[in-house]
N, C-alpha and C positions, 0 to 999 in steps of 0.2 A: 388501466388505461383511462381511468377517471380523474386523477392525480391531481388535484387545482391547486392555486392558493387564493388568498383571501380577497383577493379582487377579482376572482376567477381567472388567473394564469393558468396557462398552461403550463404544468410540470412534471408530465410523461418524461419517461427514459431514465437515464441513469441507473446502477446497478441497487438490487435487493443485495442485504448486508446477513451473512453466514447462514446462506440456508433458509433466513425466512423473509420476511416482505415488508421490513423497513425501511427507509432510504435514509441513512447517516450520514451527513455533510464530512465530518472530519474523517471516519477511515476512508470513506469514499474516495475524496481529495488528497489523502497519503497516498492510498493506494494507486492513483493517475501519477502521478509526482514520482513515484518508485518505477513505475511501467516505462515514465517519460527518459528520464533520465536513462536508464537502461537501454534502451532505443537511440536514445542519442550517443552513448559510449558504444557500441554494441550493433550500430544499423550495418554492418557486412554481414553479421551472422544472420540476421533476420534473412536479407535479400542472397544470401549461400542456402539458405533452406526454402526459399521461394514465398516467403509471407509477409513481406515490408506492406503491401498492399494492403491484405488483413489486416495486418497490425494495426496499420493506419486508421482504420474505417473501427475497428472496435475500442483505438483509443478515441475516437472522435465524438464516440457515443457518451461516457461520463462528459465529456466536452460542451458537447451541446445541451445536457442536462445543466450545469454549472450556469450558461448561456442565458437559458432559463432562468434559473435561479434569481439569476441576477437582476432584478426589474425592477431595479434604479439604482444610480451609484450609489444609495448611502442605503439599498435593502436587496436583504439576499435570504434566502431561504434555503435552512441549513438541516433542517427533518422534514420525511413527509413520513404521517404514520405514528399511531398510540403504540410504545411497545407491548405493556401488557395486554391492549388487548388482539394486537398481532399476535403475539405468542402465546394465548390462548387459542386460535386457530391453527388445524395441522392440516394441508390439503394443497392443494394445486392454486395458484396465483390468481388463473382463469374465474376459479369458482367466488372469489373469498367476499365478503359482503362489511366485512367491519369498519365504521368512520375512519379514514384516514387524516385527520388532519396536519395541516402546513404549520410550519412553525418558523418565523423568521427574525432577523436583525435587523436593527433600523439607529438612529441617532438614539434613541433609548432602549435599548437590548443588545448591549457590546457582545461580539465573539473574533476579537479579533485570530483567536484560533483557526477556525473554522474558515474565516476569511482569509487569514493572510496566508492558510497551506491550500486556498484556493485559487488562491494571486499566486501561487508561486506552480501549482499545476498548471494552470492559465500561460501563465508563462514559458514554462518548458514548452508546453505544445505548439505556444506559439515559434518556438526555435525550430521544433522538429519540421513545422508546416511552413517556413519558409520558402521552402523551397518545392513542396509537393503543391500550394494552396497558399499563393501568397495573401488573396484577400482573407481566406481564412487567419493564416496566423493573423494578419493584422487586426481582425476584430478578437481576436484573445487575448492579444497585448493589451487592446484596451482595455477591456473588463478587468485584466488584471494588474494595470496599473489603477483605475479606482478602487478596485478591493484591495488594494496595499493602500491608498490613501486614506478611505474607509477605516483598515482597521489600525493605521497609524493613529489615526485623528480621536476617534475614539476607541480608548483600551480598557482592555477587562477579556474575563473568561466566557466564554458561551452558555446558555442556562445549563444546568444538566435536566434534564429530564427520563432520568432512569438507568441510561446506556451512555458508555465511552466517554466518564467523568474527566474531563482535563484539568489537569492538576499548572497548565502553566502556558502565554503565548508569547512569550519570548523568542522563541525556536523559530516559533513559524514566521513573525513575522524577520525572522533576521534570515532564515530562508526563503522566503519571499523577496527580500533587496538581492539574494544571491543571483536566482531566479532572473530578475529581472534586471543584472545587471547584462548575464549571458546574454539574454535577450535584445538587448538593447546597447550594452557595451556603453551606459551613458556613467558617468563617473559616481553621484551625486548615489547611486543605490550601492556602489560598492562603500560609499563612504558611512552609508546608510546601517549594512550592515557591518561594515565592521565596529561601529558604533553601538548597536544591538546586542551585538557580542561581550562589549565590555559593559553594558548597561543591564544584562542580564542574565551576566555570569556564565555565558555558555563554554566557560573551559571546562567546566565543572564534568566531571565522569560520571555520563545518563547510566541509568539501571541496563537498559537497553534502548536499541535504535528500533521505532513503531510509532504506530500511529498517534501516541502521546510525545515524545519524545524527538524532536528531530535535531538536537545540538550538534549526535556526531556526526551529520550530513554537515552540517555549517560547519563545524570544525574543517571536515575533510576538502568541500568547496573553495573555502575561504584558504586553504593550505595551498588548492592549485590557481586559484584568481590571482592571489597577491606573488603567487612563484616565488612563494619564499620559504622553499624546502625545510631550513632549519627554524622557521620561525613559529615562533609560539603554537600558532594551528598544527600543524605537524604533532608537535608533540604532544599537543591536546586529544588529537584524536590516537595516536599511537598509544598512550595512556589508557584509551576507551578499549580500542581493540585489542589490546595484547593482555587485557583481563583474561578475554574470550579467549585465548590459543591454548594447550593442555599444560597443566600448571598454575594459570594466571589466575584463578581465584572462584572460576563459576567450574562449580563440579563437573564431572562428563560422565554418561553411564560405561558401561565396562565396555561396550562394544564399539563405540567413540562419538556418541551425541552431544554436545557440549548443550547445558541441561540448565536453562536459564529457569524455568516456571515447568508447574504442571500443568498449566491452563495454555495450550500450543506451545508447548516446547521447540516444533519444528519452524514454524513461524520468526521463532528468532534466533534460531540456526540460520534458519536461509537468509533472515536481514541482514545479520550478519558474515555471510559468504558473499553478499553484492558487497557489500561495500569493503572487504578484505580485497576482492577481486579489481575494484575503482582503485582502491587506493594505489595497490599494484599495480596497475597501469599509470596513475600518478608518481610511479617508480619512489613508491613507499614500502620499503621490507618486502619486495616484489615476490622474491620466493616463498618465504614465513607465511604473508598473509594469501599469497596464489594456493600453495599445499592447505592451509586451514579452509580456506572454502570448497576446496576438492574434497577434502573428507565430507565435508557436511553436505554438502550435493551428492557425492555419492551413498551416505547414508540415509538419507529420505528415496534416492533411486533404486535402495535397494542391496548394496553391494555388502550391508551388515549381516540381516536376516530375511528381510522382506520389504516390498517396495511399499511406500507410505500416500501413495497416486493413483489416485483413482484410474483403474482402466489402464492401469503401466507395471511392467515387470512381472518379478515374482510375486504371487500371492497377494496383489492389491486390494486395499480394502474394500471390500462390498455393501457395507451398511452406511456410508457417511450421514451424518446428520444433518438433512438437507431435502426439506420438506414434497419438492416439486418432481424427485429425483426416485423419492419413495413410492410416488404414486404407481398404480397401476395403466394402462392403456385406458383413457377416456372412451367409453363412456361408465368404465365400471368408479364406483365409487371411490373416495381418497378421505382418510379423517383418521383419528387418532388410533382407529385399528390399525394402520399402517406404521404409526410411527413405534409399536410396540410389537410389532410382527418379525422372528428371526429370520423371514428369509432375506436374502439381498435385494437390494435395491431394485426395481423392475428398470429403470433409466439407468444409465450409465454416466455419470459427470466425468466424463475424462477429465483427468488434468489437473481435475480438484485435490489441493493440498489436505489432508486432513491434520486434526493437533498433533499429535504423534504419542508415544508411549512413556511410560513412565521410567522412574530414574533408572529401574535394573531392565532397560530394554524391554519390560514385558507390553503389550498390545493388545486391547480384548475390540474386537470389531462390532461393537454395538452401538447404534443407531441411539438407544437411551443415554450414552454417557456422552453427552456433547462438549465435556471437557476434552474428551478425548479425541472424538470423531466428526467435529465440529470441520465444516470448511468454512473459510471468509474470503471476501476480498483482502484483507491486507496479508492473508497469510499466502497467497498466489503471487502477488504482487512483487513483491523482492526476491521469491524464489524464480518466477521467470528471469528478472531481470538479472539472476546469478546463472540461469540456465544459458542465457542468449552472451554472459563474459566467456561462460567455458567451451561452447558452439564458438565463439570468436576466437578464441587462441587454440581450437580443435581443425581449421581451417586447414588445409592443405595448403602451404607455400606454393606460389606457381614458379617452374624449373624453365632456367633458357630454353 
């Protein structure tokens, strides 16, 4: 709650990144962007399950963090927080005492990354808020068209410093013109990005679609903006997805996980079912790619062995690696005896995705292996918004 930056801003809010008590601009910013979108494909299901309202008010939170962030058009603040010496602390948020320091962009400290998938968060939201919050969306538009001007003007990578190396911001900021074409419907960002596109090769077939990567979202955008079904995007992104369907080249374990990485597996299962399920509704191989995200939603729910959800299904995990969650009832103590302790979790994360298991389906529920048991924000984030397509085509038709 002490949170500043260097002129003493305030930079409270926004979400702690997998468990512990960093603040990461760029999966942060994926992560609103994956939540947005989905919401905006998807807002019956929400408002059929009674939560548009929620939804609202906790996408508004990284919102207003961003808001923050931003304290001036040409500076924005994209960490708060030393990783190493965050992750030498194990304990409850409340307690924690280690320097946090702000770390930001300015005319010399390019991220156009980090900016331009914050322009393009900015933006969604301001779509979605239209109409709940008009003056709201309209100060997000703003912000997010100088953070696309920002990190047009000046280009380059983000520092790394330790965590979430980006290898590339081409993506973002040609997601960003997509963003903001939606938003605004003004020609100049659709021309923007498709210009991005050819300038920065995003036909090319990503490893996976994540918080590094956002080409196949621009592929798939740019397929339904220009309505040019057979047109290069199309194919570009069908190329990406139909890797991922059984056959296509990413192995699957025996029991049907299409098995991208060790390190969250499920993570890009589920990014991969939102955007099977978009495209499908983009009346893209509607059924192919509708049934491939059905399996993979269904196998993180549970329908293979065991549910992969915190506080859902069969046999969910109980140890997730997730510091605050480990703790016991304050006022008893919290520190690294807990995080090496077998029993479950004293807190309960509903909802939290954890990494999932390895190639032959196997699962070991420890709190120590955070390759495995790790939650994050961006591994929630595409999985809701693949949860909120299949709640939307789950709807009951209404009968004369």
């Amino acid at each position: 709650m002490d949170d500043k930056g260097r002129a003493g801003e305030d930079l409270t809010g926004g979400w702690y990144d997998a468990g512990d008590h960093m603040k990461f601009g760029l999966p942060m910013a994926a992560s609103t962007t994956n939540i947005a979108w989905g919401m905006l494909m998807y807002r019956q299901a929400y408002e059929h399950l009674h939560i548009w309202n929620e939804t609202l008010a906790q996408l508004k939170w990284p919102l207003d963090y961003f808001i923050k962030c931003h304290v001036a058009p040409e500076e924005f603040y994209f960490q708060v927080g030393d990783g190493p010496s965050d992750h030498a602390y194990w304990g409850r948020p409340e307690e924690m005492t280690m320097d946090r320091p702000p770390y930001k962009l300015d005319i010399n400290t390019t991220g156009s990354d980090v900016a331009g998938e914050t322009a393009a968060a900015m933006a969604a939201g301001s779509v979605i808020y239209q109409e709940d919050d008009a003056e709201y969306s309209a100060t997000l538009l703003e912000h997010a068209r100088e953070l696309f001007t920002f990190a047009m003007t000046y280009r380059g990578i983000y520092p790394f410093l330790g965590y979430y190396e980006s290898t590339g911001f081409g993506d973002e900021l040609a997601l960003a013109a997509c963003w903001l074409y939606i938003a605004t419907r003004e020609p100049q960002y659709l021309t923007e990005a498709e210009s991005l596109y050819i300038e920065y090769n995003l036909k090319k077939k990503a490893w996976a679609y994540a918080w590094n990567d956002k080409s196949p979202a621009v592929q798939l955008l740019l397929s339904n903006l220009t309505e040019k079904i057979d047109h290069t995007y199309t194919s570009d992104f069908k190329t990406y997805l139909n890797t991922w369907l059984p056959g296509g080249g990413i192995p699957y374990t025996p029991l049907g996980l299409v098995y991208r990485s060790s390190w969250g597996p499920l993570r890009y299962a589920a990014n991969g079912a939102m955007l099977g399920l978009i495209a499908a509704d983009f009346g893209i191989r509607e059924s192919v790619y509708r049934d491939f995200a059905y399996s993979q939603i269904n196998y993180i729910l549970g329908d293979a062995v065991r549910s992969y959800v915190v506080g859902f299904g069969n046999n969910p995990p109980e140890r997730p690696h997730h510091r605050s969650s480990s703790c016991p009832d304050y006022p008893e103590p919290c520190d690294w005896a807990q995080h090496k302790d077998p029993d479950p979790n004293p807190q309960i994360a509903y909802g939290a995705l954890v990494g999932g298991p390895d190639i032959n389906d196997n699962f070991v529920d420890d709190r120590t292996d955070f390759r495995s048991n790790e939650v994050a924000c961006d591994f929630n984030a595409g999985f809701q918004s693949a949860l909120a397509g299949i709640v939307y085509h789950e709807i009951p038709s209404e009968t004369p």
